[in-house]
N, C-alpha and C positions, 0 to 999 in steps of 0.2 A: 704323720707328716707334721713338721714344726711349723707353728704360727707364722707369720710374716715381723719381720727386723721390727726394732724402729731405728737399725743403727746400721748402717750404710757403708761398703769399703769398697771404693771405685777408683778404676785403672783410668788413666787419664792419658792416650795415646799423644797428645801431644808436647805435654809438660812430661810425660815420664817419670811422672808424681803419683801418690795413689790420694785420693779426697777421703777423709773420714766424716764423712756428713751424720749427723745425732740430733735431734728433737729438740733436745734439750742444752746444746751449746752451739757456738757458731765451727764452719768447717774448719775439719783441723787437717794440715797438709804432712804426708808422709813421705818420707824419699827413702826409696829399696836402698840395704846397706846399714842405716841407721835407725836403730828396731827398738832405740828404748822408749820413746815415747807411744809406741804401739805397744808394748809388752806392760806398759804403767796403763794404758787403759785397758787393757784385756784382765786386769786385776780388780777390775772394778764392775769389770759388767759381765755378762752369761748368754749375747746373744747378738748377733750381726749375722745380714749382709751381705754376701762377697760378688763382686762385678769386677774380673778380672780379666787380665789378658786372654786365657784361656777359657773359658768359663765364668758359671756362676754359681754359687753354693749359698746354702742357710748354715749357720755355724751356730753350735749350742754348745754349755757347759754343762755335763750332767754331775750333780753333787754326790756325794761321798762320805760315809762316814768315818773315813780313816784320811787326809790329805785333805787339798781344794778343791779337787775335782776334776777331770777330763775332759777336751774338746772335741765332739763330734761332729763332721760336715755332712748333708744329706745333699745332696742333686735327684730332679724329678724328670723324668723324662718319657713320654709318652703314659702319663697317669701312673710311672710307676716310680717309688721315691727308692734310693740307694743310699745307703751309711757307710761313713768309712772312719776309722778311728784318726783323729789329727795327733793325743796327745797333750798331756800337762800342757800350762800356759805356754812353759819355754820353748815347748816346741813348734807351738803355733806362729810360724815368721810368714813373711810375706810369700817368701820363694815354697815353703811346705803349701800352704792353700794355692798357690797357681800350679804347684804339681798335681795337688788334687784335683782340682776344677778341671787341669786339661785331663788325666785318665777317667774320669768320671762321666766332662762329656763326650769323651770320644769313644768309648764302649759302646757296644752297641745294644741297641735296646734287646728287652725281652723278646716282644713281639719278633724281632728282626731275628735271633737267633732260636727261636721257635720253627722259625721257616725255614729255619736253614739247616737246621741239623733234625734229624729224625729222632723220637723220644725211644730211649731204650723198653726195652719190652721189659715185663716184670720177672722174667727168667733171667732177663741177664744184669740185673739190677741184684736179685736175690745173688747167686754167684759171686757178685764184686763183693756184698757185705758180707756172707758167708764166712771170706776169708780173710774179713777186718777181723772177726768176730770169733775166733777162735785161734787158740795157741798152734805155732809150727808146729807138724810132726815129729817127734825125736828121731833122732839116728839110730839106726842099730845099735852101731858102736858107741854108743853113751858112756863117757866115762863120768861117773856118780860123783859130784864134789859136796862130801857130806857134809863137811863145816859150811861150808855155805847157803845148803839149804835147810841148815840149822839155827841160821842168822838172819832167814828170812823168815821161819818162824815166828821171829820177833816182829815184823810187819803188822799183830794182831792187835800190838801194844800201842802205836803210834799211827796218829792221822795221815802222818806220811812217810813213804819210804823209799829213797832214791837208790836206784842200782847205776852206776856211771862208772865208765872203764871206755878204754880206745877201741877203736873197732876192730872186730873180729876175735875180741876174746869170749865173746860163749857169754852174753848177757840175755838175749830172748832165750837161747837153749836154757841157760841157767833158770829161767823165771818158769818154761816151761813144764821143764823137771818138777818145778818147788808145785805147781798145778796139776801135774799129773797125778804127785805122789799126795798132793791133798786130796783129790776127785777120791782117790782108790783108799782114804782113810788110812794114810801112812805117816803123817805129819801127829802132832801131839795139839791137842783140840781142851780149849779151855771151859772148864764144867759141862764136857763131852758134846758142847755142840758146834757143828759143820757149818764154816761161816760159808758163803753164796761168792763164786768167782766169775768176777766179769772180765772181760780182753778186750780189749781194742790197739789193734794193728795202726798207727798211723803211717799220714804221707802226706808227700808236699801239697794237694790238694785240699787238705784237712785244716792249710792255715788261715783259716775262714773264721769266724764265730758262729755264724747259721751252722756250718756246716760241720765245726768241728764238735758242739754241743749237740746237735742232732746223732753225730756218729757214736757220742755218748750214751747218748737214752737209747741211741742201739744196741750199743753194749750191754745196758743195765736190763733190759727188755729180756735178755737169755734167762736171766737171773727171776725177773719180775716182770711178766709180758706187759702187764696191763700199766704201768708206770708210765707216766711222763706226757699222760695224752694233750695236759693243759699246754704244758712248757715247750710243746712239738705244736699245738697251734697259734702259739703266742710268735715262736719262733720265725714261725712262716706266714704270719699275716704283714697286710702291707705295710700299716702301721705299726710296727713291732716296739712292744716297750723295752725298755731299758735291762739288759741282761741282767741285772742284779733282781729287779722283779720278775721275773723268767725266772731264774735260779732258786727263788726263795720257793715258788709253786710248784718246783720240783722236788725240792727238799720236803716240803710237807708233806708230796705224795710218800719219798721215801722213807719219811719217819714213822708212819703207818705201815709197814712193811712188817715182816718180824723178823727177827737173827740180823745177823751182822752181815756184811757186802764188801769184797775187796774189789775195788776196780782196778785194772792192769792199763797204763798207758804205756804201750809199747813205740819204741822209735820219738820220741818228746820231745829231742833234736829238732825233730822236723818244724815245730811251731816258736814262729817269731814275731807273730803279733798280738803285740804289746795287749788289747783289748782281749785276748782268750787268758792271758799270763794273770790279767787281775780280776777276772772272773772266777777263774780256777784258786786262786787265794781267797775271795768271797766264800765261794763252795766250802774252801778247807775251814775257815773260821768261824760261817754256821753253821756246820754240821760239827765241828768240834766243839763248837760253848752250847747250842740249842738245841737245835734239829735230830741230829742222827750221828749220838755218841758211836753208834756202829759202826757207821761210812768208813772206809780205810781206803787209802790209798794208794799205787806203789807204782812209780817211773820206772823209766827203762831210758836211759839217753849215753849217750856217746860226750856228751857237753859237761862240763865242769870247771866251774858251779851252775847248777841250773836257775836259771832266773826266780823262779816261784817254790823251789829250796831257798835261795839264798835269803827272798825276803820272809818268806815263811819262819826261818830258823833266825831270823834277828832279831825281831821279838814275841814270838809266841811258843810253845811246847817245845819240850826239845824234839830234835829232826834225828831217826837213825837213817 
């Protein structure tokens, strides 16, 4: 849970003014519309605040080794704190945090939807993952596109590997194939050893960070059961730290692994928040310089260019 402000951004219903009240200087008045004198101090400081029309929120910068860093807003509500990513400075405007505040506190709580919905039994929990968690069925009628699953052979060389095409031309089927015929030792295997295939199925559900990292270490779990125990309680504790430290306790489990590991993110399309996009770039650039030369990775998306290809491939390894 974040500390308390010392820097204060309050809705002022009758002036239709927001007050910047700070510690350390006298109140400084902001009027919705004209955002540069909010965006000039947001460059200077890492932490407010928010008492908005809608709501309230604690807003934090967390730093970055690569940029300035990113703002996240927590809302606490019945002992339980919630995160949601805001976004670079620029994005942080006055109308972005009162959108926040109001879906934040109008959710409704944990306790509240405990009671309301019945907890799935662990049969049909296993079921739903089961079928993240493993490649579609092939067709009977397969028809074999050999050059292709001769060019995803090349997957073993590179951290990452996009498959992207319009929909319904044969990209899961394609990816399937290229994992069946590795399973059954039919692909060409470098100094004769069998790298470890992991899948995961996405869905619009999946555009979570808890959720989409957990569906992860599910995936990787077929491969290496025992993996990911820290990074799955880190994830799911109330005070949860910052996914880049998540990610690195992950990484070190897996670097203690042995052989190599392709993870399959199937449907990539489906994720569009921003906070899984630069975690999954984190992921790629320490397991490629430090952690786990092994780690491979390979999309499946409908989208072109993918957000975390495009920045991936702009300055670091080349991208097939």
């Amino acid at each position: 849970m974040p500390k308390p402000a010392a820097h204060t951004l309050l809705w002022s219903a009758q002036s239709k003014t927001y007050t910047l009240l700070c510690s350390d200087s006298p109140p400084q008045s902001l009027v919705p519309g004209n955002e540069e004198p909010w965006v000039a101090w947001l460059t200077t400081h890492s932490s407010f605040s928010f008492r908005g029309q809608y709501g309230h929120l604690s807003v934090l910068k967390e730093s970055r080794q690569r940029g300035a860093g990113y703002w996240y807003a927590y809302h606490t509500k019945e002992s339980h704190t919630r995160k949601r990513y805001l976004g670079p400075t620029a994005m942080v405007t006055l109308a972005r945090l009162e959108q926040v505040a109001q879906e934040l506190s109008s959710s409704p709580s944990p306790s509240s939807l405990a009671q309301a919905l019945p907890a799935p039994s662990f049969e049909q929990k296993g079921v739903l993952l089961s079928t993240k968690l493993s490649p579609p069925r092939l067709p009977i009628s397969l028809v074999e596109r050999s050059r292709l699953l001769r060019e995803l052979d090349a997957a073993r060389a590179y951290p990452l590997t996009l498959v992207s095409a319009s929909a319904g031309s044969g990209k899961t089927t394609l990816l399937s194939a290229w994992v069946a015929s590795s399973r059954q030792g039919e692909r060409p295997q470098a100094a004769g050893r069998k790298p470890a295939l992991a899948w995961l199925s996405l869905e619009a559900l999946d555009d979570d960070p808890i959720r989409f990292w957990s569906s992860v270490i599910a995936a990787l779990r077929t491969c290496l059961p025992r993996v990911g125990e820290m990074a799955l309680a880190m994830l799911h504790s109330r005070e949860a730290p910052p996914l880049s430290t998540i990610l690195t306790a992950l990484l070190n489990e897996l670097v203690q692994g042995s052989g190599d590991i392709i993870l399959i993110l199937d449907d990539y399309h489906m994720i569009s928040d921003q906070a899984i996009h630069d975690s999954l770039l984190f992921l790629l650039g320490s397991s490629a310089r430090t952690y786990a030369p092994g780690a491979r990775h390979a999309h499946r998306s409908r989208a072109s260019p993918l957000p975390v290809a495009r920045s991936w491939s702009a300055d670091r390894d080349p991208l097939q």
